[in-house]
C-alpha positions as CSV (number, residue, x, y, z in Angstrom):
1,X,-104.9,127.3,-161.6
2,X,-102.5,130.4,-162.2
3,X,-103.4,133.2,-160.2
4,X,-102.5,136.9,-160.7
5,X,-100.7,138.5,-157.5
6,X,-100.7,142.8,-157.1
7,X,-96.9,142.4,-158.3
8,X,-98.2,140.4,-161.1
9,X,-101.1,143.2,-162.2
10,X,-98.4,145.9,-162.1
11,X,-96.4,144.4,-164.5
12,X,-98.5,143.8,-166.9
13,X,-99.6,147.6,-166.3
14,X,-96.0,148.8,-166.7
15,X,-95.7,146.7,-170.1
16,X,-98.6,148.7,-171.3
17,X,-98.1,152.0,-170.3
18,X,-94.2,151.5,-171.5
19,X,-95.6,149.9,-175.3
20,X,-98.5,153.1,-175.6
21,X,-95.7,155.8,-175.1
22,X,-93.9,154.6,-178.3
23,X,-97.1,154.0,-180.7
24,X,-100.4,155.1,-180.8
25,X,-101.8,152.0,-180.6
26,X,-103.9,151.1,-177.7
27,X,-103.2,147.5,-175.3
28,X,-105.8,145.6,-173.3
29,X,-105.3,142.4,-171.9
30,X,-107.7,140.3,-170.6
31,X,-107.2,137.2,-168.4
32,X,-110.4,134.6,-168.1
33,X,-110.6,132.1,-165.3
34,X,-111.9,129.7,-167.9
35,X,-114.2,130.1,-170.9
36,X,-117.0,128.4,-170.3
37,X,-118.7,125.9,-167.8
38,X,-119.1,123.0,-169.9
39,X,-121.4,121.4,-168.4
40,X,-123.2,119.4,-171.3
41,X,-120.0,116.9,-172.2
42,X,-119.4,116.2,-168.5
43,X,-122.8,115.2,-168.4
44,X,-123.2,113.6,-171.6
45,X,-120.0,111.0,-170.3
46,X,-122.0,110.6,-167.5
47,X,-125.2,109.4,-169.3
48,X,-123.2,107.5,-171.7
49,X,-121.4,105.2,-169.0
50,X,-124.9,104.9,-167.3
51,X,-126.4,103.8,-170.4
52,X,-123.8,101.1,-170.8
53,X,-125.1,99.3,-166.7
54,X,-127.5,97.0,-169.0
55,X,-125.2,95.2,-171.1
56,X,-122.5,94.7,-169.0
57,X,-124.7,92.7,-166.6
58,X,-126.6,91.0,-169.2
59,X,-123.0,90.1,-170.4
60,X,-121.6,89.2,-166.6
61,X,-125.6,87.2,-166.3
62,X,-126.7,89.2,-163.2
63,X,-130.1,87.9,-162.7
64,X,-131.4,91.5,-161.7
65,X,-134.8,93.1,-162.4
66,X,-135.5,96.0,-164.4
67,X,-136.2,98.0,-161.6
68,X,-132.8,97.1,-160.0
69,X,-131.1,97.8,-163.1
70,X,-132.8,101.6,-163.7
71,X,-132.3,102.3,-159.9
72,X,-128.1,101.5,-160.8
73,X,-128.0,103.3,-163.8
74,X,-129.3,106.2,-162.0
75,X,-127.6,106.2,-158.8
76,X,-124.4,106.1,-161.0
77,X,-125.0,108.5,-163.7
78,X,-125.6,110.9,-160.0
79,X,-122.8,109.7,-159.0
80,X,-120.4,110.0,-161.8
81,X,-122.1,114.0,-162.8
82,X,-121.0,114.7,-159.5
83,X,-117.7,113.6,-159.8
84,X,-116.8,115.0,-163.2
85,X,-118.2,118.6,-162.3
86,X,-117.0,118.5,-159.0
87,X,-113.0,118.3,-159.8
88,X,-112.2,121.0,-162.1
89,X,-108.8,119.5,-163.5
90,X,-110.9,115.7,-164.3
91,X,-113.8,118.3,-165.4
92,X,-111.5,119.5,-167.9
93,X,-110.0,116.5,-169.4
94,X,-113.2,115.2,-170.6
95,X,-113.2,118.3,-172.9
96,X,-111.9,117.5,-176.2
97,X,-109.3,120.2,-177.4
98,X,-111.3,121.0,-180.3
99,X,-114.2,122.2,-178.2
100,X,-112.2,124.0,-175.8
101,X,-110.3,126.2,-178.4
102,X,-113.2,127.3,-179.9
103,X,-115.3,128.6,-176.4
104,X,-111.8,130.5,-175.6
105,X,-111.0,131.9,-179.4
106,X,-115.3,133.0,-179.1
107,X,-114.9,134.6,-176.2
108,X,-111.5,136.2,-176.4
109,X,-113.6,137.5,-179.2
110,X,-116.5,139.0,-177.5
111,X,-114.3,140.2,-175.2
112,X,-112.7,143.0,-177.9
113,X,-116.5,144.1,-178.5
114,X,-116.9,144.3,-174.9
115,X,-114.2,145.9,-173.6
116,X,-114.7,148.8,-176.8
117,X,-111.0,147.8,-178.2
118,X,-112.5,148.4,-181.7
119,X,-113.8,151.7,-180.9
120,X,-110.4,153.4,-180.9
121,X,-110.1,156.3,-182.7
122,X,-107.3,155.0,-184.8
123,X,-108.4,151.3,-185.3
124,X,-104.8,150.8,-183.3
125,X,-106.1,148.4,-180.9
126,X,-105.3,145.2,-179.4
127,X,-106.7,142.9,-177.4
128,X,-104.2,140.1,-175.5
129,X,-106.5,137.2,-173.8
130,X,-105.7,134.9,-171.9
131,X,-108.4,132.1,-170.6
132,X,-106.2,130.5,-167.7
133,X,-108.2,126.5,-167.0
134,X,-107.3,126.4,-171.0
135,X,-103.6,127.7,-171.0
136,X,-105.1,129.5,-174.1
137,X,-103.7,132.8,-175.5
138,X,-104.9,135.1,-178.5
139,X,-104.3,138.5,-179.8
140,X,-107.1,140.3,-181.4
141,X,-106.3,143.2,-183.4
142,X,-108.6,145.9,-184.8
143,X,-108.6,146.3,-188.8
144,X,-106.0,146.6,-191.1
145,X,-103.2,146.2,-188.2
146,X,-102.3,142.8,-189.5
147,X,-101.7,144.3,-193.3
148,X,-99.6,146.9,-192.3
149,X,-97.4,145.1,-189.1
150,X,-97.2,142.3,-191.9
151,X,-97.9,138.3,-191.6
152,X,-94.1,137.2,-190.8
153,X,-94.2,140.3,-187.7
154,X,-97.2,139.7,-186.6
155,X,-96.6,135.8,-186.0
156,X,-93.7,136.5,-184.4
157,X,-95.7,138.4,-181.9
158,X,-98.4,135.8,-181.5
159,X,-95.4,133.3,-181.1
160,X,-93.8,134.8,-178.1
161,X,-97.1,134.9,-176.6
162,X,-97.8,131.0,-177.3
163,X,-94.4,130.4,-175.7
164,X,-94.3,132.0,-172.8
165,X,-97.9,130.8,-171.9
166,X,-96.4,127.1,-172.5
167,X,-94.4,127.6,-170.1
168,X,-97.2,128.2,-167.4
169,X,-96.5,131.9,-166.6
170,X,-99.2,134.2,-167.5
171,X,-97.8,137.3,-166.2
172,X,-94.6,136.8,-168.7
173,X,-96.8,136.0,-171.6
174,X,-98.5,139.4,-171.5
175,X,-95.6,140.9,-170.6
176,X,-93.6,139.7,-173.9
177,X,-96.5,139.8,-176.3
178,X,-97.4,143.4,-175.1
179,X,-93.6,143.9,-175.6
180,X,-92.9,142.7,-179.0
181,X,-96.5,144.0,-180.1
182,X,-95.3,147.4,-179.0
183,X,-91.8,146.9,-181.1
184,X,-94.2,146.4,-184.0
185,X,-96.9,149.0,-183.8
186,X,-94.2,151.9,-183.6
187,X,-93.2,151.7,-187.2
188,X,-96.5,151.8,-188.6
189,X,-98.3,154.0,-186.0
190,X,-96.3,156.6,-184.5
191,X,-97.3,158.4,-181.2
192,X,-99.4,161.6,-182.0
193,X,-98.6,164.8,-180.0
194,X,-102.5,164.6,-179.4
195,X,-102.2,160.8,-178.2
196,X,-105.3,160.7,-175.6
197,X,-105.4,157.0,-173.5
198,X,-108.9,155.5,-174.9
199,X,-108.9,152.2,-172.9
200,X,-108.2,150.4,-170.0
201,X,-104.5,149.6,-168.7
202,X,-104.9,147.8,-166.1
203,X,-105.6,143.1,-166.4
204,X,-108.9,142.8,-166.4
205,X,-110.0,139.6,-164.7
206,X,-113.2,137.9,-165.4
């Protein structure tokens, strides 16, 4: 899994505190290890293959006894839980894509609410998130910031940051996003001579 170093935190730091002096928009970025446990597909694979124990040796005539059969199916459905929770990379194959965007876009989400990014005084702010096990990015903006930046701008934005991540370096991928967010934000909100820092520059890491 990618992992943030001190060099890597100061960066990111130094892209916001370079993109706030030229707009008074205000940056966050959040990195998440992963968005969620998912324990219940894991689980539901395991049951499923578990279930399947009768048939096959119905099919393959194994003369065993009921008993025999539930003691199987319940030493492997153990046994196969164990295995799918207990290697994170196998975990997370068993995820379908669908499901695994949706956790990340939720709680990249909840994460704007949490971390007060809509309670500028401006409505200038922006949210970057990153949820890492995923390799998913999104940038969540407070109202009326995507009318004024414009659709074409502001995809460019969410383009670089898409890019970068592909390329498996999280650190870049705030960097430029924060970067080319920055670009865009200074036409349409200007620093103010009474510009007051309202939220946290530093990666926050949950």
């Amino acid at each position: 899994m990618i992992r943030f170093r001190d060099e890597d935190r100061a960066r990111i730091t130094a892209a916001i505190h370079a993109a706030e002096r030229n707009t008074s928009g205000e940056f966050v970025a959040v990195a998440a290890r992963q968005s969620d446990h998912y324990l219940f597909l894991p689980l539901l694979w395991a049951a499923c293959v578990a279930l399947l124990v009768p048939g096959a040796l119905m099919l393959a005539s194994v003369p065993w006894s009921w008993i025999h059969v539930y003691q199987l199916q319940l030493g492997l459905f153990i046994a196969l839980a164990l295995l799918f929770l207990s290697i994170p990379s196998l975990h997370l194959r068993l995820i379908p894509a669908s499901v695994k965007q949706a956790r990340s876009s939720r709680m990249a989400k909840a994460q704007f609410y949490i971390q007060g990014v809509h309670m500028t005084r401006e409505h200038s702010g922006v949210l970057f998130f990153v949820s890492l096990a995923e390799r998913y990015v999104e940038i969540v903006a407070d109202q009326g910031i995507h009318e004024r930046v414009g659709t074409e701008r502001w995809q460019t934005v969410v383009d670089t940051f898409v890019s970068a991540m592909r390329h498996g370096d999280a650190t870049q991928a705030f960097v430029a996003a924060i970067e080319a967010c920055g670009k865009a934000m200074s036409e349409h909100y200007p620093p103010r001579a009474d510009d007051a820092n309202e939220l946290s520059d530093g990666l926050i890491e949950i």
